[in-house]
NUSE-879203 format. One record per residue: residue in one letter; y, z, x of N, C-alpha, C in turn. Coordinates in steps of 0.2 Angstrom, whole numbers, padded with zeros to 4 digits, always signed. Layout:
// NUSE-879203
AYZXYZXYZX;...
***
This chain:
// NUSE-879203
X+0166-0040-0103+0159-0041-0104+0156-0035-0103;X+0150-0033-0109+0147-0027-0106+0141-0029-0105;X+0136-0026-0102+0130-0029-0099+0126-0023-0103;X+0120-0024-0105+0115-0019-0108+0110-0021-0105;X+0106-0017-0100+0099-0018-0097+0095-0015-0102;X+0092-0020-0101+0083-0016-0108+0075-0019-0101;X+0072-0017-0105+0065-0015-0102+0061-0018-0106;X+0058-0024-0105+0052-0026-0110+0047-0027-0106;X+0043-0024-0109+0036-0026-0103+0035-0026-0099;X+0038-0023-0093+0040-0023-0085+0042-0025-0084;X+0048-0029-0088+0052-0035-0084+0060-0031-0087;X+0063-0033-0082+0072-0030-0082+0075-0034-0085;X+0078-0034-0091+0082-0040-0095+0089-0038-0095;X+0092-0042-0095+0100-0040-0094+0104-0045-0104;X+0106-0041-0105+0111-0044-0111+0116-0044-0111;X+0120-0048-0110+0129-0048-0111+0130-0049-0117;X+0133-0047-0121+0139-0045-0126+0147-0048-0124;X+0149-0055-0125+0155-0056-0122+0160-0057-0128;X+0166-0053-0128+0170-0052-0133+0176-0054-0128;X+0179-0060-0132+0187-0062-0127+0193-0058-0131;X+0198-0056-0127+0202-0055-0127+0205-0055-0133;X+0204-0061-0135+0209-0060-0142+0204-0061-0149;X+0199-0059-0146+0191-0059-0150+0192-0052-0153;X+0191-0053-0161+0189-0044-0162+0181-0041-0162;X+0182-0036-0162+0175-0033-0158+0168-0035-0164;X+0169-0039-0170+0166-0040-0175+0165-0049-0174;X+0168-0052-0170+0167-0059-0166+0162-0059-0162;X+0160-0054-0158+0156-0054-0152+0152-0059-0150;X+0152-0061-0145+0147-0068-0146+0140-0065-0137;X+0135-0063-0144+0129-0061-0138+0125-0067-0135;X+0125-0066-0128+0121-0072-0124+0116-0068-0124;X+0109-0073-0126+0103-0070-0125+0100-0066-0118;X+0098-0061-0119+0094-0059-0111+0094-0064-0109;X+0090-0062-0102+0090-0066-0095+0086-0063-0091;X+0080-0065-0089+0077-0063-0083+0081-0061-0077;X+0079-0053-0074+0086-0053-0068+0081-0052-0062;X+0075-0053-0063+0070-0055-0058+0064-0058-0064;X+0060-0062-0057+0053-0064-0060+0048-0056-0061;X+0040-0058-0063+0038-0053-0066+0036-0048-0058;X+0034-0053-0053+0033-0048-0046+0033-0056-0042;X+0039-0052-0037+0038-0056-0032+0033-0054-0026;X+0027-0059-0025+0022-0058-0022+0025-0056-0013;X+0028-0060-0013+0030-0058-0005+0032-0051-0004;X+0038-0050-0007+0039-0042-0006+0035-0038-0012;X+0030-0038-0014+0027-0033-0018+0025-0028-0013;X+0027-0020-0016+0024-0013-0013+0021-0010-0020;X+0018-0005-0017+0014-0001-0018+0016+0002-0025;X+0023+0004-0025+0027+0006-0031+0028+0001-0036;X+0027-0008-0035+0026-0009-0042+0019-0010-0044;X+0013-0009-0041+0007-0007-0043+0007-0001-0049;X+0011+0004-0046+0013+0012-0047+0016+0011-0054;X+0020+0007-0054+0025+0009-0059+0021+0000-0064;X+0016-0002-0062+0011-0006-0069+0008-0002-0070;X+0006+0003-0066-0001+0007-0071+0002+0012-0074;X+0009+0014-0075+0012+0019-0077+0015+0017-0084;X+0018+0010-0085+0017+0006-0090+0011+0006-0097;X+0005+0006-0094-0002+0007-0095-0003+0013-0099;X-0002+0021-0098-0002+0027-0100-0004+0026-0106;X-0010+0029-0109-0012+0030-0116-0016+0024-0120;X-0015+0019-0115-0021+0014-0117-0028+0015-0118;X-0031+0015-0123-0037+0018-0124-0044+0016-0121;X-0048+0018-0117-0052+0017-0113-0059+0014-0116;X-0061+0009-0115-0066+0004-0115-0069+0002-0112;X-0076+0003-0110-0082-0001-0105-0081-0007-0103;X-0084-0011-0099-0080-0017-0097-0074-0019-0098;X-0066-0017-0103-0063-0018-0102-0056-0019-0097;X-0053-0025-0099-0048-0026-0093-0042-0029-0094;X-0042-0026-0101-0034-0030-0102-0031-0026-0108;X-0024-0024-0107-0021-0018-0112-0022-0019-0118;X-0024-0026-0121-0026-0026-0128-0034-0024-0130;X-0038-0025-0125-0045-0022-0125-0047-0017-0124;X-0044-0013-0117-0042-0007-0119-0046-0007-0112;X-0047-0004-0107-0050-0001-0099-0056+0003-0098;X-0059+0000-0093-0062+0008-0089-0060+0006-0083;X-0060+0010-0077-0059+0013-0074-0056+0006-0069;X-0062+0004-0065-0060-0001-0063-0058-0009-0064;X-0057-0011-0075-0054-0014-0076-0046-0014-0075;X-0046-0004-0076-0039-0003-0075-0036-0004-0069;X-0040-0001-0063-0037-0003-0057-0036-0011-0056;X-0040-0015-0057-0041-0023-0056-0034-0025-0059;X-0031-0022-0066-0028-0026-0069-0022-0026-0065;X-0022-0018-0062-0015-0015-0061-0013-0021-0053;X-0017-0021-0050-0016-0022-0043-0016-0032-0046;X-0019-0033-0049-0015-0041-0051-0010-0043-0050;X-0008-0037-0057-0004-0038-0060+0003-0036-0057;X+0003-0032-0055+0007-0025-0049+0009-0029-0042;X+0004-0032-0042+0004-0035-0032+0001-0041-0031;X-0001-0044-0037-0006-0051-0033-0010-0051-0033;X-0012-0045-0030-0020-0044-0026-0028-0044-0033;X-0032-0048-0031-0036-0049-0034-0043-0043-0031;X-0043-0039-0035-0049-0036-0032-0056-0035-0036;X-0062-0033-0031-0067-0031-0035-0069-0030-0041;X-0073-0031-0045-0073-0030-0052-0074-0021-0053;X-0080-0022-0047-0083-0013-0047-0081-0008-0045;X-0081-0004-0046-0078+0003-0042-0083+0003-0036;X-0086+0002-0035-0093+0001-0030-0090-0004-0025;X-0089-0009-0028-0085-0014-0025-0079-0014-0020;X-0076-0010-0025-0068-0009-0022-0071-0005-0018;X-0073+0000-0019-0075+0005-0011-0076+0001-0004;X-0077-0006-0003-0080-0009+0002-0072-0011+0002;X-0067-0014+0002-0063-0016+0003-0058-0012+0006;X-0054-0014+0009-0047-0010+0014-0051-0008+0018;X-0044-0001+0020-0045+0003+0026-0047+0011+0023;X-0052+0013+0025-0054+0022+0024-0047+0022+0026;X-0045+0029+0021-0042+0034+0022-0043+0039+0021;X-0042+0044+0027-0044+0053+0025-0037+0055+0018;X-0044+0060+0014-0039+0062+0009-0031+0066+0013;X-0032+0068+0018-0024+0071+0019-0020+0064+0022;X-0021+0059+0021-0016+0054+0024-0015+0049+0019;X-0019+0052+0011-0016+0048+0004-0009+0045+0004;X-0007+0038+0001-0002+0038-0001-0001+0034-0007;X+0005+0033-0012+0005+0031-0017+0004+0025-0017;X-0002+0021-0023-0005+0016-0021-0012+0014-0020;X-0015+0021-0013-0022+0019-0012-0027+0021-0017;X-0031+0020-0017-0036+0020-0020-0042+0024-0022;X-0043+0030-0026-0047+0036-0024-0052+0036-0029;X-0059+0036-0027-0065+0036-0029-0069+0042-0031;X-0073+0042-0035-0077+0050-0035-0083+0046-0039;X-0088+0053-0038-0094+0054-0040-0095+0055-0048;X-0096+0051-0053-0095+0054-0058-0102+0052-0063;X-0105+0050-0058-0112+0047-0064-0118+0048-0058;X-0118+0055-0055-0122+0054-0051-0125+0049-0046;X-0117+0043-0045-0118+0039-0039-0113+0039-0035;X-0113+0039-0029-0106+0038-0026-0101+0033-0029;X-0095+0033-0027-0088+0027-0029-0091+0022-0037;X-0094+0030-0042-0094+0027-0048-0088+0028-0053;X-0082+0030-0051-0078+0030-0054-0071+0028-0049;X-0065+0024-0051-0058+0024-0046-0053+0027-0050;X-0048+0028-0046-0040+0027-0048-0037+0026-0043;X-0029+0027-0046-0024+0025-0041-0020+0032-0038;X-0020+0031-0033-0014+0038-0030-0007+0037-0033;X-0005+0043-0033+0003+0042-0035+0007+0047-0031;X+0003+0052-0025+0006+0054-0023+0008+0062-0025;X+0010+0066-0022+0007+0075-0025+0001+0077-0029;X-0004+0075-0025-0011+0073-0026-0013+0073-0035;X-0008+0069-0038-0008+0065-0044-0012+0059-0042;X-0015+0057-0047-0021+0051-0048-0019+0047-0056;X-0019+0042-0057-0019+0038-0064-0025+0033-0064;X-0029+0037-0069-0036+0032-0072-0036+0031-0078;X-0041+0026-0078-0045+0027-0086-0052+0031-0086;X-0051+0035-0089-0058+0042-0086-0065+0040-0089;X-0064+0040-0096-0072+0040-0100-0072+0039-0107;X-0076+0037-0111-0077+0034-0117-0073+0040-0122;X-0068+0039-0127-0065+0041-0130-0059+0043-0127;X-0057+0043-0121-0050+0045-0116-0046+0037-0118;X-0041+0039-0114-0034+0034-0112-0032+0036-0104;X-0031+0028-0106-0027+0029-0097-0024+0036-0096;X-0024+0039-0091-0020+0046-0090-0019+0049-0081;X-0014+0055-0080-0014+0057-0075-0017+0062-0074;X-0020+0062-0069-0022+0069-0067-0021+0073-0060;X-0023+0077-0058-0024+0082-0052-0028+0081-0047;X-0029+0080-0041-0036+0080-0036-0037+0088-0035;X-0032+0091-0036-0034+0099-0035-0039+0103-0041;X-0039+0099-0047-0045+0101-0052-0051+0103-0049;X-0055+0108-0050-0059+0108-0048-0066+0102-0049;X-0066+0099-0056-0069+0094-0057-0068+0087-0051;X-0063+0085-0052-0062+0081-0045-0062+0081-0040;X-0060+0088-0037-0064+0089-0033-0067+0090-0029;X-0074+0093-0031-0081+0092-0031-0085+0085-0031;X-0081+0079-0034-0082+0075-0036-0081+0067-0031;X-0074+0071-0026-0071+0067-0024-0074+0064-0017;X-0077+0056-0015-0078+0052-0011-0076+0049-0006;X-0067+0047-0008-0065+0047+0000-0060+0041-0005;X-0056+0037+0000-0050+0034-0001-0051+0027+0003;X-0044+0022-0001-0044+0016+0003-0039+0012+0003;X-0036+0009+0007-0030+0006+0006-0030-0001+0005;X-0030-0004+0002-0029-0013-0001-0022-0015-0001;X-0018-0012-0001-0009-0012-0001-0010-0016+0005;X-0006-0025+0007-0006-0025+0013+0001-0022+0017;
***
């Protein structure tokens, strides 16, 4: 039997291809995929499948109110979606919002996952993203952008940058 893993939508499918013995390789009889896990198991959800949905995400094209990959995001639809979707966790709609939730974290004690806020409309925690860790960030930035990665070390960011939070429990 061989097994082929495919990737559809964040979900790990497994296909077997079983060919008997005395089957020729033009016999083949394919069993359909198979779920080889559900889409998040909430119990053990971490940080990294938050990471690895909003990574999934990349190039999605950024929309005002939106919150979902076929309407397309801003900043903190995208965060809201990811952490649903990624962990369960239902959060805040606003960047404003999410600021109040969790634990402060100093930016030297980031980890992949938390949550990092900046000043980008002349109001505080008016814009979020997600850490990723080598002070990479993944947002939806602004009218005309796509989901993307970016730097904390940009000088843009920052000068921009508000402080950190942890909602991961």
């Amino acid at each position: 039997m061989q097994v082929i893993p495919l990737k559809i939508t964040g979900v790990l499918l497994l296909a077997a291809v079983l060919i008997s013995p005395a089957a020729h390789a033009d016999e083949a009889v394919v069993v359909p995929p198979q779920p080889m896990v559900s889409f998040v198991d909430r119990a053990t959800a971490t940080a990294q499948d938050a990471i690895d949905q909003a990574m999934d995400l990349l190039g999605i094209r950024y929309r005002r109110g939106g919150s979902s990959p076929e309407a397309g995001f801003d900043c903190s639809g995208f965060v809201s979606h990811v952490f649903r979707e990624g962990l369960g966790l239902v959060l805040p709609r606003s960047s404003r919002e999410m600021s109040k939730t969790g634990e402060i974290i100093p930016r030297d004690e980031l980890k992949p996952g938390d949550l990092v806020f900046f000043n980008t409309m002349r109001k505080a925690f008016s814009h979020v993203g997600i850490y990723l860790g080598d002070n990479q960030f993944v947002h939806a930035p602004r009218s005309g952008g796509y989901v993307r990665i970016e730097d904390l070390r940009d000088g843009y960011w920052m000068k921009r940058f508000n402080g950190a939070r942890r909602v991961n429990p």
